[in-house]
PAZAPA-4460 file (N, C-alpha, C; in steps of 0.05 Angstrom, whole numbers, plus 32768, in hexadecimal, padded with zeros to 4 digits):
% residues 212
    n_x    n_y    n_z   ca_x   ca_y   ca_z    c_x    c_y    c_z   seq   type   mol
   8011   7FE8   8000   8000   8000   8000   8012   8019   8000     1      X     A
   8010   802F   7FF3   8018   8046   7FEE   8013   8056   7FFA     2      X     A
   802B   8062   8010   8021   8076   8024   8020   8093   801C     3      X     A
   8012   809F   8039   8003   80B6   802F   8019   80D0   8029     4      X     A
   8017   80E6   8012   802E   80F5   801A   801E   8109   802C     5      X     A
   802D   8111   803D   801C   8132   8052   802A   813D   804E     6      X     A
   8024   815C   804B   802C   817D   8048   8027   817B   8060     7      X     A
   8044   8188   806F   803C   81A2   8086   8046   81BD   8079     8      X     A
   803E   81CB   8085   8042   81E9   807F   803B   8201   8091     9      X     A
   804A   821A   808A   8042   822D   809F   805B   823A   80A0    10      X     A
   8057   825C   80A6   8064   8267   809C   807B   8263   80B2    11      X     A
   8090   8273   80AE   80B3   8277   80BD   80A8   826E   80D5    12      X     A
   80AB   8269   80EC   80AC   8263   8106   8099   825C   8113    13      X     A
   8080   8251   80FF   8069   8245   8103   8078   8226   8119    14      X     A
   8084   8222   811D   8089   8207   812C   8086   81FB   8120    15      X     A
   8088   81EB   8105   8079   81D6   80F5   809D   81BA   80FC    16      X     A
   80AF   81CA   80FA   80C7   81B5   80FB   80C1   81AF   8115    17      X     A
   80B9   81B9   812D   80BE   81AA   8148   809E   8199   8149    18      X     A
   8094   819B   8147   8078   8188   813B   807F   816D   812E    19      X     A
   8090   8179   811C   8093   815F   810A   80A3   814A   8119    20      X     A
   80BB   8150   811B   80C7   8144   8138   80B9   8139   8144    21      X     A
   80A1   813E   8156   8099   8134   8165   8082   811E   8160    22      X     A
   807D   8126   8146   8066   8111   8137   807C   80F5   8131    23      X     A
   809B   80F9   8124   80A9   80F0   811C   80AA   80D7   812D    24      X     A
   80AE   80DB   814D   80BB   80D5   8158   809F   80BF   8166    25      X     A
   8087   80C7   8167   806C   80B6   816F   805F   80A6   8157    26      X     A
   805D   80AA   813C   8055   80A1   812A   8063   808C   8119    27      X     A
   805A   8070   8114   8065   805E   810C   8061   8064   80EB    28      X     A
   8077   805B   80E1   8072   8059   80C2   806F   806D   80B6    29      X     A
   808B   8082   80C0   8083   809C   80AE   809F   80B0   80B4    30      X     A
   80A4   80B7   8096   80BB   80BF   808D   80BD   80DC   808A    31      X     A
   80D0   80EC   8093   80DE   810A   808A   80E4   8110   8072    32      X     A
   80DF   8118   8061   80ED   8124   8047   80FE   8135   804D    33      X     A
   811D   8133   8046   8122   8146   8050   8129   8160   802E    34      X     A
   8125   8172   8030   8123   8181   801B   813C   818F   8016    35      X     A
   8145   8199   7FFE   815F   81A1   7FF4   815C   81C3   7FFF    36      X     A
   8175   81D0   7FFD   8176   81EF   7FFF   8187   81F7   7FF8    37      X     A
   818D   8214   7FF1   8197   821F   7FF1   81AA   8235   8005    38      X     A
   8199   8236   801C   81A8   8241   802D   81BD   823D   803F    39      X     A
   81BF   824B   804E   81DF   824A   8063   81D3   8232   8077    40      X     A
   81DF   8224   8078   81DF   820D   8092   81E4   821D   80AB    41      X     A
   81C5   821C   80C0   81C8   8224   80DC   81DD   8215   80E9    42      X     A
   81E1   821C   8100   81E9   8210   8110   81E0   81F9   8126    43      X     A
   81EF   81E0   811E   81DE   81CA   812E   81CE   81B5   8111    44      X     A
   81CA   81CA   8102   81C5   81BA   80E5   81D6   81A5   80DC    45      X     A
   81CD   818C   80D2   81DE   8179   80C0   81D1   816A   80A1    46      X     A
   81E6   8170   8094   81DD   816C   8070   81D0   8151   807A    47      X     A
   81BC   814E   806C   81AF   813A   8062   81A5   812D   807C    48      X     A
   81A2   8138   8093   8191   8138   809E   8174   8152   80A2    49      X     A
   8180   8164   80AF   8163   8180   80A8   8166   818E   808D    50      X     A
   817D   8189   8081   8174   8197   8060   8188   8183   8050    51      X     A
   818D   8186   8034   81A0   8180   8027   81A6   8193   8016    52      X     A
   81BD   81A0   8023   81C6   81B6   8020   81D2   81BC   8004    53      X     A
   81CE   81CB   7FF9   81E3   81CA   7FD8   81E1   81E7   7FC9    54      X     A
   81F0   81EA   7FB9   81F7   8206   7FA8   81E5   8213   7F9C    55      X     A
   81D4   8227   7F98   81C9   8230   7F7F   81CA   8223   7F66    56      X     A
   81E5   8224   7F56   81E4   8218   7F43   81DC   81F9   7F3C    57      X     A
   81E9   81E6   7F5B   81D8   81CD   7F57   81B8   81CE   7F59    58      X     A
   81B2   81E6   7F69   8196   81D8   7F6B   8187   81DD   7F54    59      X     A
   8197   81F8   7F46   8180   81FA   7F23   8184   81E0   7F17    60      X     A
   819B   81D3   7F21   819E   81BB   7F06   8190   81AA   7F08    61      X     A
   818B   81A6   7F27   816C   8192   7F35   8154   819F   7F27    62      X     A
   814F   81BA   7F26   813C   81C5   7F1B   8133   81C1   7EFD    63      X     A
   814A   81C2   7EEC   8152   81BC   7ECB   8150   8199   7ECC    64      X     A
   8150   818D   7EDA   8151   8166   7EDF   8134   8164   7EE1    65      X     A
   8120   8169   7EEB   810A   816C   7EFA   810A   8154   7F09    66      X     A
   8121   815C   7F22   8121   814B   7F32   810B   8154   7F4E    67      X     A
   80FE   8170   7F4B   80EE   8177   7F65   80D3   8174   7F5A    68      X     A
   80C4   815E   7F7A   80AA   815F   7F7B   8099   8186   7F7A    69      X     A
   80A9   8194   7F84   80A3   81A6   7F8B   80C3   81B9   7F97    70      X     A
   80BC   81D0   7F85   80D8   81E8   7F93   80CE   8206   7F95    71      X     A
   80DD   8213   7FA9   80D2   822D   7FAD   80E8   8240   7FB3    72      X     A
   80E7   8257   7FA7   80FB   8272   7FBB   80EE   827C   7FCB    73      X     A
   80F8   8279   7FE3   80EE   8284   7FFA   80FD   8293   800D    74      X     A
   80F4   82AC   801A   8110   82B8   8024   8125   82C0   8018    75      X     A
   8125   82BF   7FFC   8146   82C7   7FF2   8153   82A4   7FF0    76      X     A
   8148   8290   7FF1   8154   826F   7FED   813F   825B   7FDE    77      X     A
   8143   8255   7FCD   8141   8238   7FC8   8140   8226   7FD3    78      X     A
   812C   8215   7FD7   8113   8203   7FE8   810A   81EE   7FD5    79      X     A
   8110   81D2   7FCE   8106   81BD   7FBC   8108   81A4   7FCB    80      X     A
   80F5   819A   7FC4   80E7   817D   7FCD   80F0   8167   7FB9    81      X     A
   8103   8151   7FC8   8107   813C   7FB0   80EF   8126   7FA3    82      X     A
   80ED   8133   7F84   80D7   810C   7F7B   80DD   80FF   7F7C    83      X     A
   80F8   80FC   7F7B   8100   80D2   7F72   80FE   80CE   7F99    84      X     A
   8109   80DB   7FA9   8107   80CF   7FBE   80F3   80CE   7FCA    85      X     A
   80E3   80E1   7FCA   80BD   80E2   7FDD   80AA   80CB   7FC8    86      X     A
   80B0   80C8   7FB4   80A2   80B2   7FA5   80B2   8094   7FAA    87      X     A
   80CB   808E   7FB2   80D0   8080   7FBC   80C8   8072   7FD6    88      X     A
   80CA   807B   7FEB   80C0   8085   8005   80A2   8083   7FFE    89      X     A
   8094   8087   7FF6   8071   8086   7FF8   8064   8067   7FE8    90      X     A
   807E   8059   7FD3   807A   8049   7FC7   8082   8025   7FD1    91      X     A
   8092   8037   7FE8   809B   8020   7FFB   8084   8020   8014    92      X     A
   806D   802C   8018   805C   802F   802A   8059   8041   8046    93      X     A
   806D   804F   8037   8077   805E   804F   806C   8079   8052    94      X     A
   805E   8087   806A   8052   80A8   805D   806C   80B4   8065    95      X     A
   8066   80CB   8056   8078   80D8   8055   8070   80FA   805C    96      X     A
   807D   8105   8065   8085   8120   8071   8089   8134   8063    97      X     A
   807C   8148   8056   8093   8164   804F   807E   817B   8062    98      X     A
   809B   8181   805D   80A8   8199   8075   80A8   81AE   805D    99      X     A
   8097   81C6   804D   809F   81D1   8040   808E   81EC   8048   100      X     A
   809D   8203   8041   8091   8220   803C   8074   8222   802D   101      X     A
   805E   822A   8031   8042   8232   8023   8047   8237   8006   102      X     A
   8063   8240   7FF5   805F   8244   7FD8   8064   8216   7FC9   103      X     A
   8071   8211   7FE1   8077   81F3   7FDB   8061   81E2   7FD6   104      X     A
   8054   81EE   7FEE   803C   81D9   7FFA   801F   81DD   7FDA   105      X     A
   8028   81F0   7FD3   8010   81FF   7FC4   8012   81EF   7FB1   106      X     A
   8028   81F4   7FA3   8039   81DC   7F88   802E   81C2   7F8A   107      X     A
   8036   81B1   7FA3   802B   8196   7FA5   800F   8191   7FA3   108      X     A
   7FFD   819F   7FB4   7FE5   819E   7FB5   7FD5   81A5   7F98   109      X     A
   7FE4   81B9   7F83   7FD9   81B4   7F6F   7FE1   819E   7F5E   110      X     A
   7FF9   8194   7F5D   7FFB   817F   7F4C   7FF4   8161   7F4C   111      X     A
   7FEF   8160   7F71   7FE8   8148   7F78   7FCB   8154   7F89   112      X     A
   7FBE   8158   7F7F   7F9C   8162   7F86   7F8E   8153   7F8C   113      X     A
   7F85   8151   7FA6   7F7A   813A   7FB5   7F88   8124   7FCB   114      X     A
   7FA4   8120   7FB8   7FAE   8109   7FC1   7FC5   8115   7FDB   115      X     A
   7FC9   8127   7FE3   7FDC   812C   7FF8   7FC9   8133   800E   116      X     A
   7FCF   812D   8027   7FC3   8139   8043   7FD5   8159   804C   117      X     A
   7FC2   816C   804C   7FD2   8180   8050   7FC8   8190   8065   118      X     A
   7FE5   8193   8079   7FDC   81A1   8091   7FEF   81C1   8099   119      X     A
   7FD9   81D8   809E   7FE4   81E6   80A6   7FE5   81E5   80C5   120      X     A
   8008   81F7   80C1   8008   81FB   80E9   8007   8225   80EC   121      X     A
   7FF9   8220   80F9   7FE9   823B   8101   7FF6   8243   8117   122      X     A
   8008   825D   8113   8010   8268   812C   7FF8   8275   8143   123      X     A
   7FF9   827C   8157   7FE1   828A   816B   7FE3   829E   8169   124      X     A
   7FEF   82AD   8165   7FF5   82C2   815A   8008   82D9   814A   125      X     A
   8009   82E6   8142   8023   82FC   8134   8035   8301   814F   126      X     A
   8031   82FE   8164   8040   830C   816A   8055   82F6   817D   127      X     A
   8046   82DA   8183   8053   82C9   8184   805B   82B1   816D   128      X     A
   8059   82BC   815E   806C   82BC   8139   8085   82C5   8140   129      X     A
   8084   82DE   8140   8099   82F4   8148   80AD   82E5   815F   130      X     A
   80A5   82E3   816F   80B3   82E4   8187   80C1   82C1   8184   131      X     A
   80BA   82AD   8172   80C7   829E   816D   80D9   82A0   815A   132      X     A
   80D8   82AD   814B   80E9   82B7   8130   8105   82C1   8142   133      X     A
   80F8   82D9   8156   810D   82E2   8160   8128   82D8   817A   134      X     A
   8112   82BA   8184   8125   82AF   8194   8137   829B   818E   135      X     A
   8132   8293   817B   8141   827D   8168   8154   828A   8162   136      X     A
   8157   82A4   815C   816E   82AF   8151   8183   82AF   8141   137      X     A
   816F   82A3   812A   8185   8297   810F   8184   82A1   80F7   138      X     A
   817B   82BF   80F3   8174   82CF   80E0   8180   82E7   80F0   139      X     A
   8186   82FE   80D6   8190   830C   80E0   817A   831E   80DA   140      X     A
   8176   833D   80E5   8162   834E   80EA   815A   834B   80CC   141      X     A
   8159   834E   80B7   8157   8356   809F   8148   8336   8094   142      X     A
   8152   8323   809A   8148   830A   8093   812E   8305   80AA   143      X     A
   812D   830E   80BE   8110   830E   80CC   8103   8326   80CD   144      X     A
   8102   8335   80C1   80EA   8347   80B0   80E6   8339   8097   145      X     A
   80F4   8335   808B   80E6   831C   806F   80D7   830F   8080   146      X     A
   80E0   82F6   8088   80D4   82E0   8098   80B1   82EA   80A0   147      X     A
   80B4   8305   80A9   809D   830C   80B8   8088   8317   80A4   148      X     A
   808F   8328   8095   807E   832B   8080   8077   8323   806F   149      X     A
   8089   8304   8068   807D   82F1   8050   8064   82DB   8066   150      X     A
   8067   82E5   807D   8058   82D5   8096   803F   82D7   808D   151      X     A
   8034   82F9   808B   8019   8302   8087   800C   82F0   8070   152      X     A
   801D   82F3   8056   8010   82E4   8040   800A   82C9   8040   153      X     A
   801C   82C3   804E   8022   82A2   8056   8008   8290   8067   154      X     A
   8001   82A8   8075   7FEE   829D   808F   7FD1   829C   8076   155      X     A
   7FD5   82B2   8060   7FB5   82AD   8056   7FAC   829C   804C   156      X     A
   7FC2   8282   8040   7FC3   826D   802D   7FB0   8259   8045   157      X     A
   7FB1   8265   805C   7FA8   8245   806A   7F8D   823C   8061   158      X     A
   7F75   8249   805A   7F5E   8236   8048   7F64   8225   803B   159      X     A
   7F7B   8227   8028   7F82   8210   8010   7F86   81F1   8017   160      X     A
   7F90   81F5   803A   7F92   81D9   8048   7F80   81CB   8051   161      X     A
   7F88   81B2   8049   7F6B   81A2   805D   7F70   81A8   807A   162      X     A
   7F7D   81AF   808D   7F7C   81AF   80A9   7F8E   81C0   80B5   163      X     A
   7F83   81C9   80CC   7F94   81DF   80D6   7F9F   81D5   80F6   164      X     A
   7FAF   81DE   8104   7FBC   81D7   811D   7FC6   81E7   8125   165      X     A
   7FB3   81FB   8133   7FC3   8213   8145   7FDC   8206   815D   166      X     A
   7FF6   820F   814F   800B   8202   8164   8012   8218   8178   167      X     A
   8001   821E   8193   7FFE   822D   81AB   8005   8216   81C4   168      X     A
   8007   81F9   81BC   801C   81EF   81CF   8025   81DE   81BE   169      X     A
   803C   81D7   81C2   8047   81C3   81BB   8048   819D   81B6   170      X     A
   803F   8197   81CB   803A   8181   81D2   8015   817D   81C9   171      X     A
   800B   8191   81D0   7FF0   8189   81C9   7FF3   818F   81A8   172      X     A
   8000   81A3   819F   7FF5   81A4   817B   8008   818C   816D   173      X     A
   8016   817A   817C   8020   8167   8172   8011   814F   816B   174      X     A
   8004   8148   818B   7FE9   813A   8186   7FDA   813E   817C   175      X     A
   7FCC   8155   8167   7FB5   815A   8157   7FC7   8150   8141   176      X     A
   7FDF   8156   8139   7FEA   8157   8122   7FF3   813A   8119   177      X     A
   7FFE   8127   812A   7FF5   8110   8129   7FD9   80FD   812A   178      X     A
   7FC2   8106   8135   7FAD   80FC   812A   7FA6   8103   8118   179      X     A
   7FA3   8118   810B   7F9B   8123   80F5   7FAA   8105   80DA   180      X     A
   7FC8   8102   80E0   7FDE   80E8   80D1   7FCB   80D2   80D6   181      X     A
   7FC4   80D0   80EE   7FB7   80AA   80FA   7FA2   80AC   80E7   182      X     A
   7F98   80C1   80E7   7F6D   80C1   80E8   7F71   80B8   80CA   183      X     A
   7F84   80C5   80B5   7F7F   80CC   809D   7F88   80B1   808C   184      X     A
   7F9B   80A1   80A3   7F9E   8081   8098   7F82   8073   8095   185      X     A
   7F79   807F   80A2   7F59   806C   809F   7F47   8078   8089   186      X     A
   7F44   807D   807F   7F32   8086   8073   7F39   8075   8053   187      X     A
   7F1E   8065   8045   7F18   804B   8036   7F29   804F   8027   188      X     A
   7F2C   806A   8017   7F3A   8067   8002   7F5F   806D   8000   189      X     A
   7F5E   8069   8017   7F86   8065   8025   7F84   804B   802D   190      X     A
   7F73   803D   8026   7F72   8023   8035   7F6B   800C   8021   191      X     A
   7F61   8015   8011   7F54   8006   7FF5   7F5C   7FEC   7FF0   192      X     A
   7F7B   7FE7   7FED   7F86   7FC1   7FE9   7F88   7FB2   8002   193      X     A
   7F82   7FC1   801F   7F7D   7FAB   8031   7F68   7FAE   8035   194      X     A
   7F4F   7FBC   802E   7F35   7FBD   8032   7F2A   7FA0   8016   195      X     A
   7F3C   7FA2   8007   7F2F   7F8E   7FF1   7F31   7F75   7FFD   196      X     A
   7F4C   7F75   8009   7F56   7F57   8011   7F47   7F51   8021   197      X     A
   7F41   7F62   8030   7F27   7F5B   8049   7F12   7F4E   803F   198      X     A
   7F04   7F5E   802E   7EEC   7F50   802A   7EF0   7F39   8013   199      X     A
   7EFD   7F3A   8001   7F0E   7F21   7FF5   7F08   7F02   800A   200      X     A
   7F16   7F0E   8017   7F0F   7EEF   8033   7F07   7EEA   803C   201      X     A
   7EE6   7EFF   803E   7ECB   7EF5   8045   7EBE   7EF0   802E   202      X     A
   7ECA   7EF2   8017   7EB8   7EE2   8000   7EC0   7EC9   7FF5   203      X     A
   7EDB   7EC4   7FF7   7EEA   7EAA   7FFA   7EDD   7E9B   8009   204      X     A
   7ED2   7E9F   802A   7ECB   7E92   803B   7EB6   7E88   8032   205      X     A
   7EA1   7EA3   8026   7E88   7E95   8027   7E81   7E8A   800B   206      X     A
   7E95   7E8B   7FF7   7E96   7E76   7FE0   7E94   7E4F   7FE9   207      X     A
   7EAE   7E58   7FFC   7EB8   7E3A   8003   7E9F   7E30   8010   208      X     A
   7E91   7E43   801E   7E7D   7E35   8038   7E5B   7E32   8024   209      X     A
   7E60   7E3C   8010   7E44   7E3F   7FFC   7E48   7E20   7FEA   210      X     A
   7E66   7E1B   7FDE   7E6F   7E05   7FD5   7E72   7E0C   7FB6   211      X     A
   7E76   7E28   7FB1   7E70   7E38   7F9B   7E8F   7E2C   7F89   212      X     A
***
């Protein structure tokens, strides 16, 4: 069976990476994408674990390959989602994770329409937006006034999602954000070739027991 892909999204310091983490870490059978960039490696960052870090010029050539499910400039950087690997990963049964900016999430949702679970994470407010932007402290003044004003636009895309998760605690918007993953395994048509097999073996049964 072919697992589900899910969009998270939400703008700069929406919490969506410490969420994910924590879904990561409770949820069986479900994988990180981790996405390519362009920018400067924070500190505490490691390639090919939170990004896969690489040049401008490589990543147009990924761009010119059409090796991205989905890519975006965001902030002044380049932001792309790998196909061969998230179609790998979903084809081995595995769901899968992206972690992408609202111009990313937009891309996927139109090309794969219907078929992705997409969740926004909803800060509580602007001004505790802000005040996370600012304690992290990994932008410099000029890169969080971007951050904050591409925030505004960012926050209005949230109708386009199927679901929203105001993250105002931590631990609790983790738990919505993982059921929202559980609930959405269930539903018939994510379920379709062991729902056949099922009933397959109550008609097998009642062939054998009819003498059909």
């Amino acid at each position: 069976m072919k697992g589900n892909l899910i969009i998270i999204s939400s703008p700069s310091g929406g919490g969506k990476g410490t969420l994910i983490r924590e879904v990561l870490a409770s949820v069986p059978e479900i994988e990180y994408s981790v996405s390519y960039t362009t920018r400067e490696r924070r500190f505490g960052e490691e390639d090919g674990k939170h990004y896969n870090f690489i040049s401008v010029p490589e990543f147009r050539d990924k761009i010119d390959e059409n090796e991205f499910l989905e890519y975006a400039h965001v902030h002044g950087n380049f932001y792309g989602t790998s196909l061969i690997e998230t179609e790998r990963k979903l084809n081995d049964g595995q769901d899968v994770i992206l972690e992408i900016d609202v111009q990313g999430a937009l891309q996927v949702m139109k090309k794969v329409p219907g078929a992705a679970i997409s969740i926004f994470i909803l800060p509580p407010s602007f001004d505790v937006l802000k005040a996370r932007l600012t304690s992290r402290n990994t932008e410099s003044p000029e890169d969080l006034a971007l951050r904050l004003r591409n925030a505004s636009g960012e926050i209005e895309q949230y109708p386009k999602f199927d679901f929203v998760v105001v993250n105002d605690e931590i631990f609790s918007a983790a738990r919505k954000l993982a059921s929202i993953i559980i609930s959405e395994r269930q539903r018939e048509v994510r379920q379709i070739d062991r729902i056949k097999g099922i009933i397959g073996s109550f008609e097998q049964s009642k062939q054998m027991n009819t003498g059909e």
